[in-house]
C-alpha positions as CSV (number, residue, x, y, z in Angstrom):
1,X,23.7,-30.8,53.9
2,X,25.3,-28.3,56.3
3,X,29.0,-29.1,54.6
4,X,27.2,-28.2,51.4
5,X,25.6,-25.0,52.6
6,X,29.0,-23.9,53.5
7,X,30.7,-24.7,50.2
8,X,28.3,-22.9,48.7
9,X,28.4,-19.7,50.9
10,X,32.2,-19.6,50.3
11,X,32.0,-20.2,46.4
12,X,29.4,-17.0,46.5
13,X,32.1,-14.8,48.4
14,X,35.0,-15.5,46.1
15,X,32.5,-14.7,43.2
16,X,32.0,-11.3,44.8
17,X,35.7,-11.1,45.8
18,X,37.0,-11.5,41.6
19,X,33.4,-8.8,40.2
20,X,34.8,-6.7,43.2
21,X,38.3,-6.6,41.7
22,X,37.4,-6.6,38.0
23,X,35.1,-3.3,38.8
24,X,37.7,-1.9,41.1
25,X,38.7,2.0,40.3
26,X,40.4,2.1,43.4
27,X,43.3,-0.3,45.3
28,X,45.9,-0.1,47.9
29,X,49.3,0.7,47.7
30,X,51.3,-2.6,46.3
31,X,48.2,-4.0,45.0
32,X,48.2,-6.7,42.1
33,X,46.5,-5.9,39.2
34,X,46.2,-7.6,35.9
35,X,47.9,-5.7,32.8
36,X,44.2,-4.9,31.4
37,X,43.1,-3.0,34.2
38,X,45.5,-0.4,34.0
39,X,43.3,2.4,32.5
40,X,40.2,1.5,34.5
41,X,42.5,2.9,38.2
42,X,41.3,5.9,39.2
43,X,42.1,6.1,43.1
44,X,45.2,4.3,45.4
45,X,44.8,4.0,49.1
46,X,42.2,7.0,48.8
47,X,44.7,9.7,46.3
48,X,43.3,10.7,43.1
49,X,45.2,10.1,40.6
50,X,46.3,12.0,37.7
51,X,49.3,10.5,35.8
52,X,50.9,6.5,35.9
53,X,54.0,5.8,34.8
54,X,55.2,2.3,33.8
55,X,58.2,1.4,35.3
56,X,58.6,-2.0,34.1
57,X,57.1,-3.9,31.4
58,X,55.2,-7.3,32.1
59,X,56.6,-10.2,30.0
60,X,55.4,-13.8,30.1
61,X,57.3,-14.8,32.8
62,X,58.0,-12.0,34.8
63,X,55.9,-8.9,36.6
64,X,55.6,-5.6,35.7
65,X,55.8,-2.3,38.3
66,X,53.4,1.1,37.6
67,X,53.8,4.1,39.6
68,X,51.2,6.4,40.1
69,X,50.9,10.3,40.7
70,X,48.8,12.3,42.9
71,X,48.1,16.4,42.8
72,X,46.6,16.1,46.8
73,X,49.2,17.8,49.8
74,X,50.8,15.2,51.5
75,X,53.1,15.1,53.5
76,X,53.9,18.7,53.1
77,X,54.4,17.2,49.3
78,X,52.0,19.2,46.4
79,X,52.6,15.6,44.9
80,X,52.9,12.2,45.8
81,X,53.2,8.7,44.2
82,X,52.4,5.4,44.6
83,X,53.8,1.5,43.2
84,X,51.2,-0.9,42.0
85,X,52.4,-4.5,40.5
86,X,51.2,-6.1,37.3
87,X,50.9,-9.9,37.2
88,X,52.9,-12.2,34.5
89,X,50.9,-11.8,31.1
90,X,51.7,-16.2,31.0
91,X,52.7,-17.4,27.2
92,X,50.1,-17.2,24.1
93,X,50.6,-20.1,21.9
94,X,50.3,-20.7,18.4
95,X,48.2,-23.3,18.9
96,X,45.6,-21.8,20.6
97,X,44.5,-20.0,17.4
98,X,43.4,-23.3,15.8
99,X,44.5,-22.1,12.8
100,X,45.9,-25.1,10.1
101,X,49.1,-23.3,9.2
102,X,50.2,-22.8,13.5
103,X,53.5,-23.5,14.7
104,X,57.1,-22.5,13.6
105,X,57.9,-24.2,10.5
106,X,61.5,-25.9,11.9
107,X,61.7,-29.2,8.9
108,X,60.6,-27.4,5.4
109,X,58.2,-30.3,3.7
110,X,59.3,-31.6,0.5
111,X,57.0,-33.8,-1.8
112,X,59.1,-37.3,-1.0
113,X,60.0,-36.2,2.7
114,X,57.1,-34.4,5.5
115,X,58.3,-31.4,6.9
116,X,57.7,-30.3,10.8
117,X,56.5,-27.2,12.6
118,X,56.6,-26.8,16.7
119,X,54.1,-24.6,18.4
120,X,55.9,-21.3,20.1
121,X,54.9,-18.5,21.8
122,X,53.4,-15.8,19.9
123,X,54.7,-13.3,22.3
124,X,58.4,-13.8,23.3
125,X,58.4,-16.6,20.6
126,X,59.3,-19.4,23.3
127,X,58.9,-22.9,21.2
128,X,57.0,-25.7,23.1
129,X,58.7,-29.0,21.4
130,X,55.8,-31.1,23.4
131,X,53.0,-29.9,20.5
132,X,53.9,-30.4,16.8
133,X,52.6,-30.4,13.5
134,X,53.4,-32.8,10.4
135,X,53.5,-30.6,7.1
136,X,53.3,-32.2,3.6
137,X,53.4,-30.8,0.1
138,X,53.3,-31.7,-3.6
139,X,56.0,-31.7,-6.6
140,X,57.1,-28.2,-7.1
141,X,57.7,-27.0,-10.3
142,X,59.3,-23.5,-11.5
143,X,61.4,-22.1,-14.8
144,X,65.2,-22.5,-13.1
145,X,64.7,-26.3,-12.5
146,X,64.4,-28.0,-16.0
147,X,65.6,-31.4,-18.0
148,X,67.0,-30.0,-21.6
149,X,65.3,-32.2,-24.6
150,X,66.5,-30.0,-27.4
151,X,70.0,-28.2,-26.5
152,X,70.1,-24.7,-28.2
153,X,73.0,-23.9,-31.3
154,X,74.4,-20.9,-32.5
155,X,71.4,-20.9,-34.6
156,X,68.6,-22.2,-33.3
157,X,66.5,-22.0,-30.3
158,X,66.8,-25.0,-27.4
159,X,63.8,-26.2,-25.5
160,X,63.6,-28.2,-21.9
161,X,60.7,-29.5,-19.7
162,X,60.0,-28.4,-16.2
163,X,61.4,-31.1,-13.4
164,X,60.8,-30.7,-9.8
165,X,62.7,-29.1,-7.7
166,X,63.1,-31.8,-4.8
167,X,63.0,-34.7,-6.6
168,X,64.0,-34.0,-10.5
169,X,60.6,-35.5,-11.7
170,X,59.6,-34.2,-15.1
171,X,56.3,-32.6,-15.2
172,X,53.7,-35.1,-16.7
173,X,51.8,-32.0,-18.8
174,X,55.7,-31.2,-20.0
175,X,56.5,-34.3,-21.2
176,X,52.9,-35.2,-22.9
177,X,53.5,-31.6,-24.7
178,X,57.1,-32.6,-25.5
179,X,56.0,-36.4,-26.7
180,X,52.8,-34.8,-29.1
181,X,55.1,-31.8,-30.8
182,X,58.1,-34.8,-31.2
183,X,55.5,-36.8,-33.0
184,X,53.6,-35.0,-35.3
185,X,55.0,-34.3,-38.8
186,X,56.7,-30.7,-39.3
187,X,56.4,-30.2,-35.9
188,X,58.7,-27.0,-36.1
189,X,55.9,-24.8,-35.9
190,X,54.3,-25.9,-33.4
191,X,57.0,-24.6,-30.6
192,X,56.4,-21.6,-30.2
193,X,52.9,-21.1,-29.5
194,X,53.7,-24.1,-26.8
195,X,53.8,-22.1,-23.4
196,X,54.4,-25.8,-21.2
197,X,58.0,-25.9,-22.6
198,X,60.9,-23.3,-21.6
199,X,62.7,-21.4,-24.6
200,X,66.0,-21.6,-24.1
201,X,68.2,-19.0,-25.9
202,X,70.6,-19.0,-29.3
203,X,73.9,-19.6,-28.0
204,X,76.5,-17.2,-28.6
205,X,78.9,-17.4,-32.0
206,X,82.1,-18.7,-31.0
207,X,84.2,-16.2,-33.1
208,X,87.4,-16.0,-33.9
209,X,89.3,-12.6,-33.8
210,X,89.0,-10.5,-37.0
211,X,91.5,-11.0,-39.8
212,X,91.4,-7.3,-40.8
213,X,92.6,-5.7,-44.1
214,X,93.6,-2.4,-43.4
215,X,92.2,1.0,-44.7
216,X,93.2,3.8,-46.3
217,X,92.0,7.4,-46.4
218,X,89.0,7.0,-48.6
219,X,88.7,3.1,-48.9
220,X,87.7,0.4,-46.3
221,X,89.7,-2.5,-45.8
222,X,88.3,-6.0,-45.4
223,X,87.2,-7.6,-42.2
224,X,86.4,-11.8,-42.0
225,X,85.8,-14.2,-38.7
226,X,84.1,-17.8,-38.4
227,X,82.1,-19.2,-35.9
228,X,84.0,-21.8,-34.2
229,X,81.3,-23.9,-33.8
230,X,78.6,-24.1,-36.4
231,X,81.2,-22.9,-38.9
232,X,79.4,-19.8,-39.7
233,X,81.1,-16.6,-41.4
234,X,80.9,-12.7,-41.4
235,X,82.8,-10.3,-43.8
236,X,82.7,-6.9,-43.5
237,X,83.9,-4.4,-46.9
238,X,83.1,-1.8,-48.7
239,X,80.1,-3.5,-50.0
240,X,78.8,-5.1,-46.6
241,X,79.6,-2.4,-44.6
242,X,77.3,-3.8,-41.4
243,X,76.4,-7.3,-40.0
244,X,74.0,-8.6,-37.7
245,X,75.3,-10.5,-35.0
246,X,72.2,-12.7,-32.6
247,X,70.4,-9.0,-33.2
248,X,73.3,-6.7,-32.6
249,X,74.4,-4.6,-35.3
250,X,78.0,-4.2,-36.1
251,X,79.5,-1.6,-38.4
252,X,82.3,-1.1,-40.4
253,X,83.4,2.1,-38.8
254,X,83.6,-0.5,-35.4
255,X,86.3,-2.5,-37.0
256,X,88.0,-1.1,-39.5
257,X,87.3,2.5,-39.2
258,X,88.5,4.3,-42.1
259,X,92.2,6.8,-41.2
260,X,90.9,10.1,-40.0
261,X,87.5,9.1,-42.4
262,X,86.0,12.5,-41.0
263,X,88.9,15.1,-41.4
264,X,86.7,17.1,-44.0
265,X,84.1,17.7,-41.2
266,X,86.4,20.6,-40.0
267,X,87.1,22.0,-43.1
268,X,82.8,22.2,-44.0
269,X,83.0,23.8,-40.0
270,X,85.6,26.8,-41.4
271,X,83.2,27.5,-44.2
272,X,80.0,27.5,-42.6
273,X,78.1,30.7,-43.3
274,X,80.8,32.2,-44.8
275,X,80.0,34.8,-47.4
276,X,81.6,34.1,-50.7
277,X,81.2,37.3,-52.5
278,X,83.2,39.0,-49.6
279,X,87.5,38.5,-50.5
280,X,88.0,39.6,-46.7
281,X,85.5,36.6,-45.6
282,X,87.0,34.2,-47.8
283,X,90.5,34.9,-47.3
284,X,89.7,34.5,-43.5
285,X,88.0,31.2,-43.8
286,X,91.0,30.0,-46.0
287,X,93.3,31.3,-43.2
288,X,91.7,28.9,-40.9
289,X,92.0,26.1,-43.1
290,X,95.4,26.6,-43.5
291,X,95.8,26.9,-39.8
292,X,94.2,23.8,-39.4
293,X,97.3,22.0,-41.3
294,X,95.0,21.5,-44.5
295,X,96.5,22.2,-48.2
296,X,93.9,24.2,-50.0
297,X,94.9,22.8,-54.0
298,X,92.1,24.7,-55.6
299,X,90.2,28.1,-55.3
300,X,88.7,29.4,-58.0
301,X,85.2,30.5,-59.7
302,X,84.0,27.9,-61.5
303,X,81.5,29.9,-63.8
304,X,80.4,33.3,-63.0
305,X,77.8,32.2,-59.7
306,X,79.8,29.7,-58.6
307,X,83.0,29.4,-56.1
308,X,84.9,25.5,-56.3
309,X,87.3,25.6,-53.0
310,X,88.8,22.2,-52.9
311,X,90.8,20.6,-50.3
312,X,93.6,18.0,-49.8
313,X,93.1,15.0,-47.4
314,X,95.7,15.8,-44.8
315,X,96.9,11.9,-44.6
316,X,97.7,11.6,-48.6
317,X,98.9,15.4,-48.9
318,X,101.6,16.3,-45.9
319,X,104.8,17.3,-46.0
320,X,106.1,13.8,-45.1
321,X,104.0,11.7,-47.5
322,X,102.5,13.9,-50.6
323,X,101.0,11.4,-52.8
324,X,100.9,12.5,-56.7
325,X,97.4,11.8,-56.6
326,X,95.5,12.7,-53.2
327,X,92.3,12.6,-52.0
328,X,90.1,15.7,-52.2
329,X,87.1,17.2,-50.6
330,X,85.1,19.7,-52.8
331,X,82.6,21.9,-52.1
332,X,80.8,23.7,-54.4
333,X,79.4,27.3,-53.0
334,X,76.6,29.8,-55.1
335,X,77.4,33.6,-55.7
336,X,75.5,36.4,-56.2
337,X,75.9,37.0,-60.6
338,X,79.7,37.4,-61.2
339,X,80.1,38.7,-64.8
340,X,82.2,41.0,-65.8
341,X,81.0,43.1,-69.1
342,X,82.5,44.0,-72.0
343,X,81.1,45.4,-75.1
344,X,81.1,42.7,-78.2
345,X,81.2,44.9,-81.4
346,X,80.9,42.0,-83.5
347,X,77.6,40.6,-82.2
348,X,76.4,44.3,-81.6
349,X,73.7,45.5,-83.9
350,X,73.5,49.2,-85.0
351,X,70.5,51.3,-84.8
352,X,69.5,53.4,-88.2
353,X,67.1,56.3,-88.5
354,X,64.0,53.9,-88.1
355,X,64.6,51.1,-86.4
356,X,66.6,50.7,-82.6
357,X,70.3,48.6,-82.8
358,X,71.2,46.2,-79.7
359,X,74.7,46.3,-77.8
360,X,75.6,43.3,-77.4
361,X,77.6,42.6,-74.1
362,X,79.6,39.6,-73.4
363,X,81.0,38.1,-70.0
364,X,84.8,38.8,-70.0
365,X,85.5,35.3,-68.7
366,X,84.0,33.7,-72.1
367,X,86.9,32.1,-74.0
368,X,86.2,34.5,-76.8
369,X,87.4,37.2,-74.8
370,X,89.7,36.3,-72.4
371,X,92.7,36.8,-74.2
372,X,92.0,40.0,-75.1
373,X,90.6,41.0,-70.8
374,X,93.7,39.1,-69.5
375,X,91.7,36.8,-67.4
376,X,90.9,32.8,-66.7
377,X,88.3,32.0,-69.2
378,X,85.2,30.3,-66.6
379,X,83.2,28.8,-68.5
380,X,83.5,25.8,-69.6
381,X,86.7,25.1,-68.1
382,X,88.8,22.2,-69.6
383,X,89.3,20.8,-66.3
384,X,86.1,19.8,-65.5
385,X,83.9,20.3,-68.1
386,X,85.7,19.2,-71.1
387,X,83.7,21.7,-73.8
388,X,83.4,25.2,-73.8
389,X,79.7,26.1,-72.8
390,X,78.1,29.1,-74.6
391,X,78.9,32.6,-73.3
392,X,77.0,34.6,-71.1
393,X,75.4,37.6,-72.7
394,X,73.9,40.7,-71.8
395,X,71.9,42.5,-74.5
396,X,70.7,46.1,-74.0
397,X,68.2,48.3,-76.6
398,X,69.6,51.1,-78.5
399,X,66.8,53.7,-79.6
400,X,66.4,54.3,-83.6
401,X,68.9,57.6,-84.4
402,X,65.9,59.5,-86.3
403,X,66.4,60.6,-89.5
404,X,68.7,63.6,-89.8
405,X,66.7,65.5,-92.8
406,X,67.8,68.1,-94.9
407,X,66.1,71.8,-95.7
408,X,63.1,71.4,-97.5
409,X,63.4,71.9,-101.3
410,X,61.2,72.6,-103.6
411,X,60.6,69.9,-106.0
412,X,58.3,71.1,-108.8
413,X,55.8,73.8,-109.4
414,X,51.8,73.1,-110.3
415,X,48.4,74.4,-110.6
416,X,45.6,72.6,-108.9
417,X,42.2,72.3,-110.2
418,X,41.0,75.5,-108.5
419,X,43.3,77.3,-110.4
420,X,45.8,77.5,-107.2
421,X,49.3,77.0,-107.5
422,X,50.6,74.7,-105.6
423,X,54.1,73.6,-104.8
424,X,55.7,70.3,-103.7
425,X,59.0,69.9,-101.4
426,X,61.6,67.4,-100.4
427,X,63.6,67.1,-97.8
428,X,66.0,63.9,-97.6
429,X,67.6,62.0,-95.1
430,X,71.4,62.6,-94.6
431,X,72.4,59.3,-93.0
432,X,69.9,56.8,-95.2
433,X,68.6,58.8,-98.2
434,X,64.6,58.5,-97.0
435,X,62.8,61.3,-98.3
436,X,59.6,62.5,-97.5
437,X,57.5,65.4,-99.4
438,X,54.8,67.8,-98.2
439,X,52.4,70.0,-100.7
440,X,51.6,73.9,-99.6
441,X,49.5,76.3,-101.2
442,X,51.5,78.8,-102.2
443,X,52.1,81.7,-100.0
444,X,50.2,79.7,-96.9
445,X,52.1,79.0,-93.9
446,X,53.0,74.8,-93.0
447,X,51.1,73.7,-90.3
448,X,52.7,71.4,-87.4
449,X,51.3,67.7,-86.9
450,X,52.7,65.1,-84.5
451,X,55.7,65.4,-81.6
452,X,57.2,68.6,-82.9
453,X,60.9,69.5,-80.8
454,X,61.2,72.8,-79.0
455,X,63.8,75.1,-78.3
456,X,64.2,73.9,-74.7
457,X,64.8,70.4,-76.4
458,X,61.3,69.6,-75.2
459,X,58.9,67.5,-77.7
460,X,54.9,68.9,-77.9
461,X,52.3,67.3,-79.1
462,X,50.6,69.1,-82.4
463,X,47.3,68.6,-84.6
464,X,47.3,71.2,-87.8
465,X,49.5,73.3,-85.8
466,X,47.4,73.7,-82.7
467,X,49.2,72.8,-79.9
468,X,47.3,69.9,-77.4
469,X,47.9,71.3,-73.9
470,X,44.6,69.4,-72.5
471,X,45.9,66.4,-73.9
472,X,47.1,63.5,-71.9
473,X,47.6,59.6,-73.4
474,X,49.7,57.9,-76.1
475,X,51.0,59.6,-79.3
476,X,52.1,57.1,-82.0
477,X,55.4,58.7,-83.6
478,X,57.8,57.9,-86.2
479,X,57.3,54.1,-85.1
480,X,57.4,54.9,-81.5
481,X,54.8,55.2,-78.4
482,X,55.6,58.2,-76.3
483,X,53.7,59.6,-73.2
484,X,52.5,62.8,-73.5
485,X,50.9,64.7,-70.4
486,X,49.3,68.0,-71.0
487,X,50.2,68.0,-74.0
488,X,54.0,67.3,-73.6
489,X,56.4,64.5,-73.7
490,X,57.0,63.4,-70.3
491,X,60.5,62.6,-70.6
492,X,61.1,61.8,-66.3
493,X,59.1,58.6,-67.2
494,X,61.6,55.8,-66.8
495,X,61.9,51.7,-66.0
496,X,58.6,50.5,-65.5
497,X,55.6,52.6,-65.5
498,X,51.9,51.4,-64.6
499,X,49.9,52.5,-67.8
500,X,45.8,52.6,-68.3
501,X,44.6,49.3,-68.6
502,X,46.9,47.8,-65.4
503,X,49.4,47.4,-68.0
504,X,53.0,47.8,-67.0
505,X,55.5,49.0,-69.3
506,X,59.1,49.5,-69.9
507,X,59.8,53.3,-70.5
508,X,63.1,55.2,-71.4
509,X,62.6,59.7,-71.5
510,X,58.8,58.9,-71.9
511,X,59.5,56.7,-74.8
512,X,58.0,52.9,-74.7
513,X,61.2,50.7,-75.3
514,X,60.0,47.5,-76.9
515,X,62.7,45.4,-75.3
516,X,62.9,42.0,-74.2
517,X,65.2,42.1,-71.2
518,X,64.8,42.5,-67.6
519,X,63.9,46.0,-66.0
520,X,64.8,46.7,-62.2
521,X,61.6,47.8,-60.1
522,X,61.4,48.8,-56.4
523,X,64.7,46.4,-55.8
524,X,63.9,43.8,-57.5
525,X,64.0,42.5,-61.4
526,X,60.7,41.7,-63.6
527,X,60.7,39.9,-67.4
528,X,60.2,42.4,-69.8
529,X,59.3,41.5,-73.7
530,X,58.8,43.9,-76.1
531,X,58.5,46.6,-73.6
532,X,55.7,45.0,-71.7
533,X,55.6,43.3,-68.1
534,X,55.3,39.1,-68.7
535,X,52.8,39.4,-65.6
536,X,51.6,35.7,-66.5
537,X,55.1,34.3,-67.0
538,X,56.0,31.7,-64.1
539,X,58.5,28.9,-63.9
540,X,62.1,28.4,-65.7
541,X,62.7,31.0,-68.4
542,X,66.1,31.2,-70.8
543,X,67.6,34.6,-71.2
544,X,71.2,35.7,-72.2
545,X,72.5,32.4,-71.8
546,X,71.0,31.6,-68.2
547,X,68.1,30.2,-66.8
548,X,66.2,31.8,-64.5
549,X,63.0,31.2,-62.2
550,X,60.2,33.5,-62.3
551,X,56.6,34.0,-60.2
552,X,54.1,36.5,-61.9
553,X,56.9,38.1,-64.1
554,X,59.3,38.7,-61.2
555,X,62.8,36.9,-61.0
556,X,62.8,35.1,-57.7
557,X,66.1,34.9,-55.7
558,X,65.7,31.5,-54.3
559,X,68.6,29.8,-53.0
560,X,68.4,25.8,-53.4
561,X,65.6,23.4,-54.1
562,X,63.0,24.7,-55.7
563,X,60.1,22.9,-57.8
564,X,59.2,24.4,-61.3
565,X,54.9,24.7,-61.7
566,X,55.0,24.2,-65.0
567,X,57.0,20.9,-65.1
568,X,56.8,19.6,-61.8
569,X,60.7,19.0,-61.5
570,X,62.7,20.2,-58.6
571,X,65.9,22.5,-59.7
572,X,68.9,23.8,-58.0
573,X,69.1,27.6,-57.8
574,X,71.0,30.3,-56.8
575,X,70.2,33.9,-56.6
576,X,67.2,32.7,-58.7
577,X,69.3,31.0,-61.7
578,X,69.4,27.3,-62.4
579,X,73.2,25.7,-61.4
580,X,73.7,23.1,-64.0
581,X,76.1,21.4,-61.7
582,X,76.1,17.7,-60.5
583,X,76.6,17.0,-56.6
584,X,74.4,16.3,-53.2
585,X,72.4,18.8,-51.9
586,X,70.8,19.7,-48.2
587,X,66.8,20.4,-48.6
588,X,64.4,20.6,-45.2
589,X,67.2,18.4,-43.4
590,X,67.3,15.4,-45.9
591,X,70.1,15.4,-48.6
592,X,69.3,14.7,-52.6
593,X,71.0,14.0,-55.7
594,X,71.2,16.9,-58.0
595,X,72.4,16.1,-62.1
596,X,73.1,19.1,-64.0
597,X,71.1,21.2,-62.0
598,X,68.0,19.1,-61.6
599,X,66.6,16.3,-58.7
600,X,67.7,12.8,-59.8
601,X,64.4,11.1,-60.4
């Protein structure tokens, strides 16, 4: 009983010994402490302290060394320090977590071998090869280990089924996917939407090298090859000019490019914005050309609003190798109108007393007159048009002459029925013979009536000899419609004049010219017929020879494509008239085909 009493007595003191430690703050100098209890020091034999430092690091083997600062004098010293030990931190194994994947995995498992792990350190990573752990797996499958049941062609797609990568087995759903497709009829179709199988690719043609045909300037050559393998064949020509190879397209240009195919390129580059109806800007843009080593063969106006410059291809016209025929690049450019006038007297009509004549005016470069001018006859040039098209012609009014009367005269001698005598008089015309006659009471004075012409050379405006100063409006006269303001001819009126009525017409000295021609107004040109304003003409009109677009009676100068309202058709302009040429055409940033002047349907 006694040895008991004193076991006991001794257990309780060490009890008290380990709380006293574990609750110390304060220890001696070259105390032990374990590495948690660091923080928790606050006082060695009896300093404060203020600061630690760690000195060495504890490991699982091996002890660690802390020294310790003090701000309290000693030893004549404003600071001191002091060493405190830390004990071994001993090893922390793996297995100790009890977790089912411990240990180092030092044998990877396969499914027809086990695999091993040893239990290490989790700290300095020491391996204990006393404690182990047997690892085991299944067959592992993935898309770079696979058995090929269908190889792939040039053609067609291959197929495979997955096998495992330790021991080659095929996997079971593969091969009852492969076995069902195999089996059932037109099974084709059924591959694709299979995702247990692995695609495998086309292979690649087997090609032989091109046998190539050459080309020339302007015309492709021929290019042929075979597949090796499945036999297969690609040609490449003028008509095939790409091929698909396994999804990548191959052109022509990539084989058989055609000789400098894009020499014309620079030439469209020297020509760009130039303006045509300058000579200085054209002679500089055909400088360049020139410069360039390009043989300008033609230059020339093809009809009166239209330049031709054509160009030579410099590989079939050089000074080494001029062909009789070369290739040429044309290019077609619109001017602003180009006629020259000249005065037809054979198609001219003369005015008389009554009625107005029309000069008619002819473009010097019609065949008709180009003999007699000295120049190149444009249109309808033999070259390219093969028949003479009809001249372009300019028509202009001439006012009536007015009859050029003679003194009046009497003609005969009578007495009326109120016993008055009364005489009759002539007066003829001297250039047509029209006569007129008037009857006056003898010994009264004739009165006016009608446009009568001054002395000034101005025309007024009389009734029975009364002059109409208040009057201002239209007086009808000898056939004609003149203006008279305050009683007077306004003869400044001229071109187009808005009348009463919003009614536009086409005046000459106050006079209203029934015309049919176009009148200049505020810079730009209207359609006029019979003197009036066409305000409710729009679309394609025919005058002298051309045809023109027009928008509320105006003449539009549209350059280009433009569509016609009243036929729906899209036309080729320039300056406003319709080119009846053939060739491509640029529109919004897409190019079209133009025949004789209109969109190829």
């Amino acid at each position: 009983m006694k040895k008991h009493l004193v076991v006991l007595i001794a257990l309780l003191v060490a009890l008290l010994a380990v709380a006293a430690v574990a609750s110390a703050t304060e220890v001696e100098e070259g105390a032990w402490i374990q590495y948690g209890e660091l923080d928790s020091i606050t006082k060695v034999a009896g300093h404060n302290i203020v600061n630690w430092e760690l000195v060495k690091e504890p490991t699982c083997t091996e002890y660690g060394m802390v020294k310790c600062y003090c701000n309290q004098v000693h030893d004549g010293e404003t600071t001191s320090s002091h060493v405190i030990y830390i004990e071994a931190l001993g090893h922390e194994w793996s297995s100790e977590r009890l977790t089912p994947d411990w240990g180092k995995v030092v044998k990877e498992a396969k499914c027809n071998e086990p695999g091993l792990a040893v239990d290490y350190c989790l700290r300095c990573g020491l391996e204990n090869p006393d404690v182990t752990r047997t690892i085991m797996t299944d067959h592992v499958y993935n898309d770079k280990h696979y058995q090929v049941v269908y190889p792939a062609t040039c053609t067609e797609n291959g197929w495979a089924v997955h096998t495992c990568i330790y021991c080659d087995m095929v996997n079971p759903d593969d091969a009852a996917a492969w076995k069902y497709v195999t089996e059932t009829p037109a099974w084709g179709y059924l591959l694709d939407g299979n995702t247990n199988l692995i695609k495998l690719p086309y292979v690649k043609h087997a090609w032989t090298k091109w046998n190539i045909t050459e080309s020339t300037c302007d015309e492709y050559g021929e290019a042929k090859r075979a597949c090796e393998v499945c036999g297969a064949t690609q040609e490449l020509n003028v008509y095939q000019t790409e091929v698909l190879d396994q999804g990548k397209k191959i052109k022509i240009d990539d084989v058989i490019p055609l000789k400098n195919a894009k020499w014309n390129e620079e030439v469209v580059a020297n020509l760009d914005g130039v303006d045509f109806n300058s000579e200085n800007a054209l002679n500089e843009a055909l400088a360049k050309i020139k410069n360039c080593k390009y043989e300008v063969v033609r230059n020339w106006l093809a009809d009166c609003y239209t330049r031709e410059i054509t160009v030579a291809c410099p590989y079939c016209y050089g000074t080494d190798h001029q062909v009789h025929d070369p290739v040429t690049y044309r290019m077609i450019y619109p001017l602003t109108c180009a006629h020259e006038w000249a005065l037809c007297e054979e198609e001219s009509i003369a005015p008389t007393c009554t009625e107005e004549g029309t000069d008619v005016y002819l473009c010097i470069h019609d065949h008709a007159m180009a003999d007699e001018y000295d120049v190149w006859p444009f249109h309808g040039h033999p070259e390219t048009k093969g028949e003479f098209t009809d001249p372009a012609k300019l028509e202009k009014p001439v006012a009536a002459l007015g009859h050029d009367w003679s003194e009046w005269t009497v003609a005969d001698t009578y007495v009326n029925e109120a016993g008055e005598t009364v005489i009759r008089e002539v007066h003829t015309c001297k250039a047509c013979g029209a006569t007129e006659n008037r009857v006056v009471n003898q010994g009264e004075e004739v009165l006016d009536n009608g446009l009568i012409k001054q002395a000034d050379g101005s025309w007024k405006y009389f009734i029975d000899g009364e002059f109409q100063d208040e009057y201002t409006g239209f007086v009808k006269f000898q056939g004609g419609d003149f203006w008279v303001t305050n009683g007077v001819v306004d003869s400044k009126l001229n071109g187009l004049i808005n009348c009463p009525g919003d009614k536009w017409l086409f005046f000459a000295q106050g006079q209203v010219q029934r015309v049919t021609q176009w009148a200049e107004y505020a810079g730009e040109w209207f359609m006029i017929k019979n003197g009036e304003l066409q305000a409710d003409a729009t679309g394609l009109y025919d005058y002298n020879g051309g045809t023109f677009a027009v928008a509320v009676g105006r003449k539009l100068n549209v350059n280009g494509l433009w569509q016609d309202p009243k036929t729906g058709k899209w036309v080729f302009l320039a300056n406003g008239q319709l080119q009846k040429v053939t060739q491509e055409v640029t529109y919004d940033g897409a190019t079209f085909n133009v025949v004789d002047g209109v969109l190829a349907e």
